[in-house]
C-alpha positions as CSV (number, residue, x, y, z in Angstrom):
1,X,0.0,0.0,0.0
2,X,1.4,3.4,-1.0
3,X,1.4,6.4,0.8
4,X,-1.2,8.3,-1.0
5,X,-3.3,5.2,-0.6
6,X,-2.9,5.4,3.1
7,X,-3.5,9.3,3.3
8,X,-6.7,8.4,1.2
9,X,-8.0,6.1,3.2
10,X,-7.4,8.6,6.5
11,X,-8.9,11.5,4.8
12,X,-12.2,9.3,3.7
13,X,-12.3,8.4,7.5
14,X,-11.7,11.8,8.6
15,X,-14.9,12.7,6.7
16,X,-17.2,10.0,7.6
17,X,-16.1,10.7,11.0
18,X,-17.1,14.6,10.7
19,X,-20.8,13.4,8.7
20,X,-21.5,11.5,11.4
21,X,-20.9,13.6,14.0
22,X,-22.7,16.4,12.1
23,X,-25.4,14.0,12.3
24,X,-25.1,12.8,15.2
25,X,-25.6,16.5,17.1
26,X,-28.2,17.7,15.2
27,X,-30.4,14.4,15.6
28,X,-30.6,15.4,19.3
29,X,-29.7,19.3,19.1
30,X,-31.0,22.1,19.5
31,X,-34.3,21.0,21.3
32,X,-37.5,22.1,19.4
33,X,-39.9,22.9,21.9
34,X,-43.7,22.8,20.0
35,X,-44.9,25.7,21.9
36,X,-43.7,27.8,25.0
37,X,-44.3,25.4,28.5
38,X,-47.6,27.8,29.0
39,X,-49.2,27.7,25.6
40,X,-52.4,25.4,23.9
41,X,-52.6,25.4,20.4
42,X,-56.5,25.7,18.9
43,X,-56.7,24.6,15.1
44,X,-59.9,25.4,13.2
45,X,-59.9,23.4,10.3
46,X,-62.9,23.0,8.3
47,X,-64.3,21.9,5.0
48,X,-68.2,23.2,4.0
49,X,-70.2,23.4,1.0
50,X,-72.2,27.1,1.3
51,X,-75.8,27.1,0.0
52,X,-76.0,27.9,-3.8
53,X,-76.8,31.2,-4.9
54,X,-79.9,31.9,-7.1
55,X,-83.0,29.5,-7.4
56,X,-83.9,26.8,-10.4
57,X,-86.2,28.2,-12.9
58,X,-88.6,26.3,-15.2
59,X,-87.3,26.2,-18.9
60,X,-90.4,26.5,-21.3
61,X,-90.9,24.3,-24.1
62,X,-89.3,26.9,-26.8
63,X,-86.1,27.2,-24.7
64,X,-86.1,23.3,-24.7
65,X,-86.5,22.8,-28.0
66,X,-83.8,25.4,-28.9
67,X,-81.0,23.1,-27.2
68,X,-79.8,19.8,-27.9
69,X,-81.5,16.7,-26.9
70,X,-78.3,16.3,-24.5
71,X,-79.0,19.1,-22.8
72,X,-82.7,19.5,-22.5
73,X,-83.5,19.3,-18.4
74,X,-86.8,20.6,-17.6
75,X,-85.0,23.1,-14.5
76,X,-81.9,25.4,-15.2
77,X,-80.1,25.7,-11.6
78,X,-77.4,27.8,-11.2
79,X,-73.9,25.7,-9.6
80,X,-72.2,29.0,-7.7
81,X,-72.1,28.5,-4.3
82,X,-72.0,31.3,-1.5
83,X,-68.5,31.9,0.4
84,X,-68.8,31.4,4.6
85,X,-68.1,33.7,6.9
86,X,-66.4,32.4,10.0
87,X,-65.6,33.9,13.4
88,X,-63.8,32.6,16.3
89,X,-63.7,34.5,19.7
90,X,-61.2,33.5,22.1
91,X,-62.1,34.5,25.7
92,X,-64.6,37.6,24.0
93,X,-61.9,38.7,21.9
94,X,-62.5,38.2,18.0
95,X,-59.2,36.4,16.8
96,X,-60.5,35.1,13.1
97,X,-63.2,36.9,11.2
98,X,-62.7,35.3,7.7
99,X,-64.3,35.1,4.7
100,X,-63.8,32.1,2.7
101,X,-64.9,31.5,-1.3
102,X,-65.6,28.3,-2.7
103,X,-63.5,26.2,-4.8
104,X,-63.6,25.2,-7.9
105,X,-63.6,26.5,-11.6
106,X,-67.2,27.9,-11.1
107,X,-67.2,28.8,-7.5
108,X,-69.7,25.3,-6.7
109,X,-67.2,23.9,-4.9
110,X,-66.4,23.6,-0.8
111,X,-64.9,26.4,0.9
112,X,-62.0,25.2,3.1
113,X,-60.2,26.9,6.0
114,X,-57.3,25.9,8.4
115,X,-56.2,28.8,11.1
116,X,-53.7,27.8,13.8
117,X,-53.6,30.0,16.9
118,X,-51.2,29.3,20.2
119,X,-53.7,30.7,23.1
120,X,-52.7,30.5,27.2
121,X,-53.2,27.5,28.8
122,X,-56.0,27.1,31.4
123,X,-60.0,27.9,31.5
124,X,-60.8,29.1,28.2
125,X,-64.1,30.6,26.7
126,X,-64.2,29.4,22.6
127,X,-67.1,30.9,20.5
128,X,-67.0,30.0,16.7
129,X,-69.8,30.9,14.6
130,X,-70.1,30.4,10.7
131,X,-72.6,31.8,7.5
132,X,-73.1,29.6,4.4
133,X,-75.3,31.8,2.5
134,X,-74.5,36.0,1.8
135,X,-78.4,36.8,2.6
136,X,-78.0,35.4,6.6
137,X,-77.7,38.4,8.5
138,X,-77.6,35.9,11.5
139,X,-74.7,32.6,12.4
140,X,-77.2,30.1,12.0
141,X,-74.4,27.6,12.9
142,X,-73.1,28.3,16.1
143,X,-71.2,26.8,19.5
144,X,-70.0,28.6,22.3
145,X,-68.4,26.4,25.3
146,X,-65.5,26.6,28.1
147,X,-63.4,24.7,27.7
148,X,-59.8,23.7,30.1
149,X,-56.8,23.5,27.8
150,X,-53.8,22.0,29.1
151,X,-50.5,22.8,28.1
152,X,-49.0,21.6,25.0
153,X,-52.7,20.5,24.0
154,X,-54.2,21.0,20.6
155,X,-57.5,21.8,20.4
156,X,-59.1,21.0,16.7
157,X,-62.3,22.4,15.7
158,X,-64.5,20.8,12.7
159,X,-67.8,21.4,11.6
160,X,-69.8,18.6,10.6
161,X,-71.9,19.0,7.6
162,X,-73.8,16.3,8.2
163,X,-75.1,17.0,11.7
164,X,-74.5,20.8,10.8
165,X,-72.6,21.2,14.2
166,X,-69.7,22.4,15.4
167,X,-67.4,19.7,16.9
168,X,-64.2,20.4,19.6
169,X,-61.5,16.9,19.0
């Protein structure tokens, strides 16, 4: 074995050595700390279909018969759906008031939202309240509840559009 073989062979060492104890260090270090000792986390994450926006109307015989057979359906509903409005109040102070549009190439599809918010630990008042239709002037879907977060807890609120209900998991 020559000695540039050898030197080879102690540099490639030397810097496996150095990889793994770059590795090494930061598989352990720094410590990530999720959030401060102190801190919940609340997650609003929700998926909803608002109600569709303008009403079917009739289509008379002439307007049938001026389209073809394909396309001849005796109502002519519109598919744009209204955006929600959401609000969440932490402890009676407003800390989301969103609007959110549908998706989609037409606006008929569901309006989707995901906040994240780090709130103290401890007895906590929640009130989330949500529109699917422009007209409401009222929330007709909405929860208000204490709840106790502990800390390092995350909180995740959903609506289910099946029950039409709020829902804290």
């Amino acid at each position: 074995m020559s000695s540039t073989d050898s030197v080879r062979w102690i540099g490639q060492a030397a810097a496996y050595g150095v990889f793994v104890l770059f590795v090494g260090y930061f598989s352990n270090s720094p410590g990530y700390q999720h959030l401060a000792p102190d801190q919940a986390m609340l997650k609003l994450s929700l998926r909803h279909s608002g109600q569709v926006l303008g009403e079917c109307k009739q289509m008379s015989a002439e307007d049938l018969a001026r389209l073809p057979p394909t396309m001849r359906a005796p109502l002519d509903c519109p598919r744009e759906r209204s955006p929600l409005e959401i609000e969440l109040e932490v402890n009676g102070e407003t800390r989301l008031s969103e609007r959110v549009e549908p998706r989609g190439l037409h606006s008929d599809g569901m309006a989707s939202i995901y906040h994240r918010l780090n709130v103290p630990a401890g007895p906590t008042r929640l009130k989330v309240r949500m529109k699917d239709h422009v007209d409401q002037q009222e929330f007709p879907y909405a929860v208000e509840q204490e709840v106790e977060l502990r800390p390092g807890q995350v909180l995740v609120i959903d609506f289910d559009s099946q029950e039409k209900r709020f829902e804290f998991l």
